[in-house]
C-alpha positions as CSV (number, residue, x, y, z in Angstrom):
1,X,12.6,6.7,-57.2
2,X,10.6,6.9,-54.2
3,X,12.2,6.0,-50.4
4,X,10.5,2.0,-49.9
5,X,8.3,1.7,-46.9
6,X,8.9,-2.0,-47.1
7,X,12.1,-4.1,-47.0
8,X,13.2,-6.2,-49.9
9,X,13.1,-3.4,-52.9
10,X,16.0,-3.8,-54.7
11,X,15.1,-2.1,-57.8
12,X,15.1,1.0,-55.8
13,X,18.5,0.1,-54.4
14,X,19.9,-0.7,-57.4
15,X,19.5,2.7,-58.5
16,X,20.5,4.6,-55.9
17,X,23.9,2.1,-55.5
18,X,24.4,2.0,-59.1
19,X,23.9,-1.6,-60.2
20,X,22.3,-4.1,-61.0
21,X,19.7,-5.5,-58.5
22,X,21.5,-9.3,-58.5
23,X,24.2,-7.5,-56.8
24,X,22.6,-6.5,-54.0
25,X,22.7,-8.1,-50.8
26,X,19.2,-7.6,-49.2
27,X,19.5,-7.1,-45.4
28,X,16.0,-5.3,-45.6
29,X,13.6,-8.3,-45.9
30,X,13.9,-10.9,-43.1
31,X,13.8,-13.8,-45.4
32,X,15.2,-17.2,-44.1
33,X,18.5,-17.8,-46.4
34,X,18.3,-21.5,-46.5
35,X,15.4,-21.7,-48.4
36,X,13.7,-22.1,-50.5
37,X,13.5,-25.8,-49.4
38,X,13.9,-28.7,-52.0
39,X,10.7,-29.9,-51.0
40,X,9.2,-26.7,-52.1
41,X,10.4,-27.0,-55.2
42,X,9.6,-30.2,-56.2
43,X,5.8,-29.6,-54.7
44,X,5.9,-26.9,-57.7
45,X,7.4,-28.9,-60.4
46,X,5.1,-31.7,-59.9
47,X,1.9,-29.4,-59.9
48,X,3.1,-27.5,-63.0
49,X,0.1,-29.5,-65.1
50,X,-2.6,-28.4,-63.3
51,X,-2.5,-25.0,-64.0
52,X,-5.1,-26.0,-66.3
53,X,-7.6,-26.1,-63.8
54,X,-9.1,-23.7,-61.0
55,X,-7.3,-24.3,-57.6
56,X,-9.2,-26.4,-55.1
57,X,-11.8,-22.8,-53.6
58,X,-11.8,-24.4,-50.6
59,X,-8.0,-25.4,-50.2
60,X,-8.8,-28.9,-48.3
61,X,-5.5,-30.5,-48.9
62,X,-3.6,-27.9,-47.5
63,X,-6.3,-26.9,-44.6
64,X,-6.1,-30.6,-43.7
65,X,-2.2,-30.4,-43.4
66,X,-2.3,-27.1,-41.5
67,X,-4.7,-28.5,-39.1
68,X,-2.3,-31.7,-38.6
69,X,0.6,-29.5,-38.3
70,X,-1.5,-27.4,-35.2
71,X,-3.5,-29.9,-34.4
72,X,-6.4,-28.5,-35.0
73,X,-10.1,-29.2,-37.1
74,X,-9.2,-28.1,-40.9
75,X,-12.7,-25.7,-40.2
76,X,-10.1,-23.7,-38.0
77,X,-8.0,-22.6,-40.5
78,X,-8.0,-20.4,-43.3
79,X,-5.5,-19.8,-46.3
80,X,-4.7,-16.9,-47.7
81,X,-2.7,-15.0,-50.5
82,X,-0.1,-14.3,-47.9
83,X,-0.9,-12.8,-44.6
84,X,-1.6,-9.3,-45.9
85,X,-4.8,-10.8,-47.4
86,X,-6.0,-12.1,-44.0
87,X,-4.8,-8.9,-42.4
88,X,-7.2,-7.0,-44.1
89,X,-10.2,-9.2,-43.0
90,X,-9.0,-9.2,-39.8
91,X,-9.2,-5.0,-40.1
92,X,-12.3,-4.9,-41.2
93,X,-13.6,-6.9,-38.1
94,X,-11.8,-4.7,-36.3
95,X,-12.9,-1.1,-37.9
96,X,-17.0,-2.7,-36.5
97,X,-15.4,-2.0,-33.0
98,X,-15.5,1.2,-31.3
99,X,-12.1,1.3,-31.2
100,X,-8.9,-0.7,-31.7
101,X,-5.4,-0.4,-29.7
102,X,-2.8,-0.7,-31.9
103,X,0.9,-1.6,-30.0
104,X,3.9,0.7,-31.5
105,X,5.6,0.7,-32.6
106,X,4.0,-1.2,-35.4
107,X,4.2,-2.9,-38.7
108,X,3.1,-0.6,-41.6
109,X,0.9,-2.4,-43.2
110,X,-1.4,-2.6,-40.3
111,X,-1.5,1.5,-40.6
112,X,-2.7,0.8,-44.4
113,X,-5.4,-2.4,-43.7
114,X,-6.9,-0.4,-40.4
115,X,-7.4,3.3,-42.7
116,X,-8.8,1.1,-45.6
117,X,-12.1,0.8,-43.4
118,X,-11.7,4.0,-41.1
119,X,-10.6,2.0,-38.3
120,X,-10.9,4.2,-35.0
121,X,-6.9,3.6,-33.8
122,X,-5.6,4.2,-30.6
123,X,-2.2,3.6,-30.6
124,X,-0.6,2.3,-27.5
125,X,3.2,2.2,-27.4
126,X,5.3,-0.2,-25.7
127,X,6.9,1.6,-22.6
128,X,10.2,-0.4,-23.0
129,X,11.9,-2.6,-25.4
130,X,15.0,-2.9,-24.6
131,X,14.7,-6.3,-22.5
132,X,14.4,-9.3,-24.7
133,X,11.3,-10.4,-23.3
134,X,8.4,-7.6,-23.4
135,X,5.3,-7.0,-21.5
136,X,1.8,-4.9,-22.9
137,X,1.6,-2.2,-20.2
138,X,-2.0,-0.2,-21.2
139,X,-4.9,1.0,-19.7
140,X,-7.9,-2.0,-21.0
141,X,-11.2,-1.3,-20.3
142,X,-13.0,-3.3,-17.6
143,X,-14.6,-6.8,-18.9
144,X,-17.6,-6.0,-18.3
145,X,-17.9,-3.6,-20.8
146,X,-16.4,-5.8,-24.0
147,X,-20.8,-5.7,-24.9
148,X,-21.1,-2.2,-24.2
149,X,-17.8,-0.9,-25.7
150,X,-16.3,-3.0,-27.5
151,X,-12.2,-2.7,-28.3
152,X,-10.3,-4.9,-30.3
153,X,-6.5,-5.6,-30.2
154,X,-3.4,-5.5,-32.7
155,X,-0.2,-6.7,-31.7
156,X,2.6,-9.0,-33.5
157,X,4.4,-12.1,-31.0
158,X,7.6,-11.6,-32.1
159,X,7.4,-8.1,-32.3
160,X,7.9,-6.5,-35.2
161,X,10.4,-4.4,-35.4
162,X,12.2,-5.3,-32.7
163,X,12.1,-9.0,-32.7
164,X,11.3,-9.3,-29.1
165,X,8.8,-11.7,-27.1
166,X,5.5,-11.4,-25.3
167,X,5.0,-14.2,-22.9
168,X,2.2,-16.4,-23.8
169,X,1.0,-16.0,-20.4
170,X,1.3,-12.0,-20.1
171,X,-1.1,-12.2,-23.3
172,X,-3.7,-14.2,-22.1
173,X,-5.7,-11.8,-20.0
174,X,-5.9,-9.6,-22.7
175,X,-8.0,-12.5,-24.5
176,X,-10.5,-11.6,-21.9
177,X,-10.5,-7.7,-22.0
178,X,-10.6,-6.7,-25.9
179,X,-13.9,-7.7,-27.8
180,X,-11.4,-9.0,-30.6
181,X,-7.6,-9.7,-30.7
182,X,-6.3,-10.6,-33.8
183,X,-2.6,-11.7,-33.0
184,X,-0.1,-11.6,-35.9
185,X,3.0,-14.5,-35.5
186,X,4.5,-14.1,-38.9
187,X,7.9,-14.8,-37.1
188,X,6.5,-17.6,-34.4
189,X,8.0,-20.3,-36.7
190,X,11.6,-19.2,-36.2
191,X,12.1,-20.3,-32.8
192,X,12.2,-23.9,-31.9
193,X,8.4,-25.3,-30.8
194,X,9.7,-25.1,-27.0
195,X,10.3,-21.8,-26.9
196,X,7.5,-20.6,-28.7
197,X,5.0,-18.5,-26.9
198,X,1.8,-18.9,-29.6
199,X,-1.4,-18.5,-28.8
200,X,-2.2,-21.7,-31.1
201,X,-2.8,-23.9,-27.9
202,X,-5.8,-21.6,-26.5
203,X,-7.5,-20.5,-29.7
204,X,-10.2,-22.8,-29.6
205,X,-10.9,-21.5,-26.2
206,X,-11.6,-17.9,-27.4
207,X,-13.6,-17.2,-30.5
208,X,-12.5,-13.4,-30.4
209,X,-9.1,-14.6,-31.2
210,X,-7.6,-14.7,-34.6
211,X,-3.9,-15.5,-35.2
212,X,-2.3,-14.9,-38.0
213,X,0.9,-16.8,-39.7
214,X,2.6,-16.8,-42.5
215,X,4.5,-19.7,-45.1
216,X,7.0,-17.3,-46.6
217,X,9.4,-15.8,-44.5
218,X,10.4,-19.5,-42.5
219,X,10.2,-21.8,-45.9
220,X,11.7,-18.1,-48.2
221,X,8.6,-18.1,-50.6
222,X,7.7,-14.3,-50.5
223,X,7.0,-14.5,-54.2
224,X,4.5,-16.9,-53.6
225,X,2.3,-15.2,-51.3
226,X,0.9,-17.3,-48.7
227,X,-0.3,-17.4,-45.4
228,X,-2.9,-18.5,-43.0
229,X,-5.7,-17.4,-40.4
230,X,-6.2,-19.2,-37.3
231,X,-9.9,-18.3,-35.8
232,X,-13.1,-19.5,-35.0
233,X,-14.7,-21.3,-38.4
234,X,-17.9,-18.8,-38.0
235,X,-15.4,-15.9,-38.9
236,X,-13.6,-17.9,-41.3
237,X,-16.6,-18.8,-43.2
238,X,-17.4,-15.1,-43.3
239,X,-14.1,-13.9,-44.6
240,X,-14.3,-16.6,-47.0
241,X,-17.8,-15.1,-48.3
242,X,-16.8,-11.7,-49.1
243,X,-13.3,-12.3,-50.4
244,X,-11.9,-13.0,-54.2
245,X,-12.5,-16.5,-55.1
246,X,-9.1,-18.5,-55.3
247,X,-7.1,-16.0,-53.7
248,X,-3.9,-18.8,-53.5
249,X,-2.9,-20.4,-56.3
250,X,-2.0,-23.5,-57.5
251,X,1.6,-23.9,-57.4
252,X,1.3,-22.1,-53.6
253,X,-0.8,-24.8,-52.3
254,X,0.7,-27.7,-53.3
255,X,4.3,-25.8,-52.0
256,X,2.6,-24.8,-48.6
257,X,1.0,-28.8,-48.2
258,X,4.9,-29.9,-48.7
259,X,7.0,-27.4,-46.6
260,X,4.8,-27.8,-43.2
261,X,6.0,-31.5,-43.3
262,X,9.6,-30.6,-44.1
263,X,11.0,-31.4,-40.7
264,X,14.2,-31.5,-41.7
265,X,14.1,-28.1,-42.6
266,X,12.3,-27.1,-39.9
267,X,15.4,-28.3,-37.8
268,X,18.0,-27.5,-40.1
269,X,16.9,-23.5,-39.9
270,X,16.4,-24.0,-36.4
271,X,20.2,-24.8,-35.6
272,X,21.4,-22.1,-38.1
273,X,19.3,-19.1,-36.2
274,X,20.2,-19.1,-33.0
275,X,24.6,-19.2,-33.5
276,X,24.0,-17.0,-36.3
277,X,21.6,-14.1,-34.8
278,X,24.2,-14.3,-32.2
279,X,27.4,-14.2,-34.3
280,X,25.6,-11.1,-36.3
281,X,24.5,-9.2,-32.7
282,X,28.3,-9.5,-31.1
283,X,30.1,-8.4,-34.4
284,X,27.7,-4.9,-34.7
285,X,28.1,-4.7,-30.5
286,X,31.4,-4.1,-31.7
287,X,30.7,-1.3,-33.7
288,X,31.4,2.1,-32.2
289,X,27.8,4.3,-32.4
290,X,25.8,0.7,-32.6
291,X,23.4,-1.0,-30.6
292,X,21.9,-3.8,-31.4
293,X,18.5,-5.1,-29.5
294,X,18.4,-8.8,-28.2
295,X,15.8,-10.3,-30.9
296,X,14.0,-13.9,-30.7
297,X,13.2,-13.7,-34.3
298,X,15.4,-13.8,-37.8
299,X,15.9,-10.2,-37.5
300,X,18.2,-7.4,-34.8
301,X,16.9,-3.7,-34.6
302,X,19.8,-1.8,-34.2
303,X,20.4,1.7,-32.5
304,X,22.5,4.1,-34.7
305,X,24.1,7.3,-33.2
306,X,24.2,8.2,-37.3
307,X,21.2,8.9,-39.1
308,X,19.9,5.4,-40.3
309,X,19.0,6.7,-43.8
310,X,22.7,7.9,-44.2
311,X,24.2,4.7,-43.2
312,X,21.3,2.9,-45.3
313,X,23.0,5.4,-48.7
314,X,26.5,4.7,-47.6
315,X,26.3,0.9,-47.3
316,X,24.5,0.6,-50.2
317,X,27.1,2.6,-52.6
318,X,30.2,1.5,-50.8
319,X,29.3,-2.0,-50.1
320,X,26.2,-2.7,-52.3
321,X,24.3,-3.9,-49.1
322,X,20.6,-2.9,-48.3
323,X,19.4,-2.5,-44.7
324,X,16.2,-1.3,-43.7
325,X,16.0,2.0,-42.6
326,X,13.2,3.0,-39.2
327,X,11.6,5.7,-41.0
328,X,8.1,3.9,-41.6
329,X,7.8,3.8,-37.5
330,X,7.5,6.9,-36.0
331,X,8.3,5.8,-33.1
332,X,12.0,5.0,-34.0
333,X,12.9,7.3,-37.6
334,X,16.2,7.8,-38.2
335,X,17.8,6.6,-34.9
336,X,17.1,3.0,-35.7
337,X,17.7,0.1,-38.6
338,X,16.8,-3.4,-39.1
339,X,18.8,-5.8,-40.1
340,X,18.1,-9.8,-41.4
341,X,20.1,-12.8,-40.0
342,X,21.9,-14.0,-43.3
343,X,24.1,-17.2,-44.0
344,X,27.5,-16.7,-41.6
345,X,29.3,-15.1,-45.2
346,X,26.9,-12.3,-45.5
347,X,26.6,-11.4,-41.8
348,X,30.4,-10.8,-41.9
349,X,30.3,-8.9,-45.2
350,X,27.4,-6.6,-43.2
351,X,29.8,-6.4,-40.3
352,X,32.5,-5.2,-42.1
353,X,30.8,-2.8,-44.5
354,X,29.1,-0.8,-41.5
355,X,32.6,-0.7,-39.8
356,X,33.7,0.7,-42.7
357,X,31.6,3.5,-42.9
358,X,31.1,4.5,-38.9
């Protein structure tokens, strides 16, 4: 089978370790591992009869709750069949520009939605991220040439991959530079609301900004698919023109209306992340030929003196544990892996397998 770009394929792991995929204990995809919450689950049960009928195309119910949870006009926000769907609206708004910077490393999907509509992409790499709070350091062209040439911006808060911070602050003059920034905070959710550095609070100020979230790495839905776009309602409306009718179904909905009023679990991952992203980062300190990066989000990038696609094969048959291997970002390839922050069990069983093997 072919080498995943993604995280989460256990089918592929399966193979290669020799097992069955319920065996595996995925590392790869940074999925919170207290969920999915109950509340989730009972949203689904109790919508399982209206599978009989079309969803709701404009998704008011869970607009409206969106918009309480942000505090912002339901008009503001747009739902989507996961963030990978609003990603690719977002890139083609981008590929009208004359050019767009893209921050690297970078999520590989945005590589994919950007070359779907021959996006001109300058990538801009981050000149350091080894400090856990990062700073965009790149030459932007002077604002009074956003009419004359336009250049939009692509950039995740928490990074992705290494799970490090921009400062709302550092970001904002950047809203006033690029033509278009379309801000991905797929992780935003996993730090407490006072340490989070969205750009939520100013969107309505800026109508080149779009932010994108998703529902299903915080509440564990992947298998759901569901997300949201942030942005002015003009764009929104656009997106929403040329786009599959109900792209988010039923069951989604109802589950997405439930989980953003699931305070308790909102607080309940909250305390687990922090002691257990720390426990995880001390015990693979500790691991001769390992460093692991300070990370704000539900995940560590880790620095491997081994290859990481050798330790990724040796884990996997020795230990039946999946990381993610680097080799998807250039800018990292086989010196790097990522890890996910796992219940306090797993995280030791990670611990030990890699001390095993290094």
């Amino acid at each position: 089978m072919t080498r995943p770009v993604h995280g989460g394929n256990l089918a592929w792991a399966a193979a290669l370790a020799g097992c069955s995929p319920d065996l595996i204990v995925d590392f790869s995809a940074s999925i919170n591992p207290l969920g999915p919450p109950q509340s989730a689950l009972a949203a689904i049960g109790a919508h399982l009869e209206r599978l009989r009928a079309y969803p709701d195309p404009d998704y008011g119910e869970l607009r409206v709750s969106l918009g309480k949870l942000h505090q912002l006009p339901p008009d503001w926000i747009l739902p989507g069949n996961g963030s990978a769907e609003l990603l690719t609206w977002a890139s083609w708004d981008l590929s009208e520009l004359t050019g767009t910077c893209l921050v690297t490393p970078a999520f590989g999907d945005y590589w994919r939605a950007l070359r779907t509509f021959n996006a001109n992409v300058h990538e801009c790499p981050l000149p350091d991220f080894g400090s856990s709070i990062l700073d965009l350091r790149f030459p932007i062209q002077n604002p009074k040439s956003k009419i004359q040439n336009p250049i939009g911006l692509l950039v995740n808060n928490p990074h992705n991959p290494t799970g490090q911070m921009f400062l709302r602050e550092t970001l904002i003059p950047y809203l006033e530079k690029f033509a278009l920034v379309v801000m991905d905070e797929a992780f935003m959710d996993f730090l407490p609301p006072s340490q989070q550095q969205s750009l939520i609070p100013v969107v309505q100020e800026y109508p080149n900004l779009v932010i994108l979230r998703s529902l299903t790495k915080f509440y564990s839905l992947p298998g759901l698919r569901l997300g949201y776009a942030i942005a002015h309602p003009d764009r929104l409306r656009r997106w929403q023109q040329w786009r599959d009718p109900w792209p988010v179904n039923t069951l989604a909905a109802a589950a997405g209306v439930a989980v953003v009023k699931d305070t308790q679990f909102q607080q309940q991952t909250w305390e687990w992340l922090e002691p257990a992203r720390s426990y995880l980062f001390q015990g693979l300190a500790q691991i001769p030929g390992l460093q692991p990066l300070p990370s704000a989000a539900n995940f560590l990038l880790v620095e491997s003196e081994q290859p990481s696609s050798q330790v990724q094969e040796k884990l996997l048959k020795q230990s039946k544990i999946l990381i993610r291997d680097c080799l998807s970002f250039p800018e990292l390839g086989d010196r790097y892996f990522r890890v996910a922050v796992r219940s306090e069990f797993d995280n030791q069983r990670l611990i030990d397998g890699l001390a095993a093997i290094l």
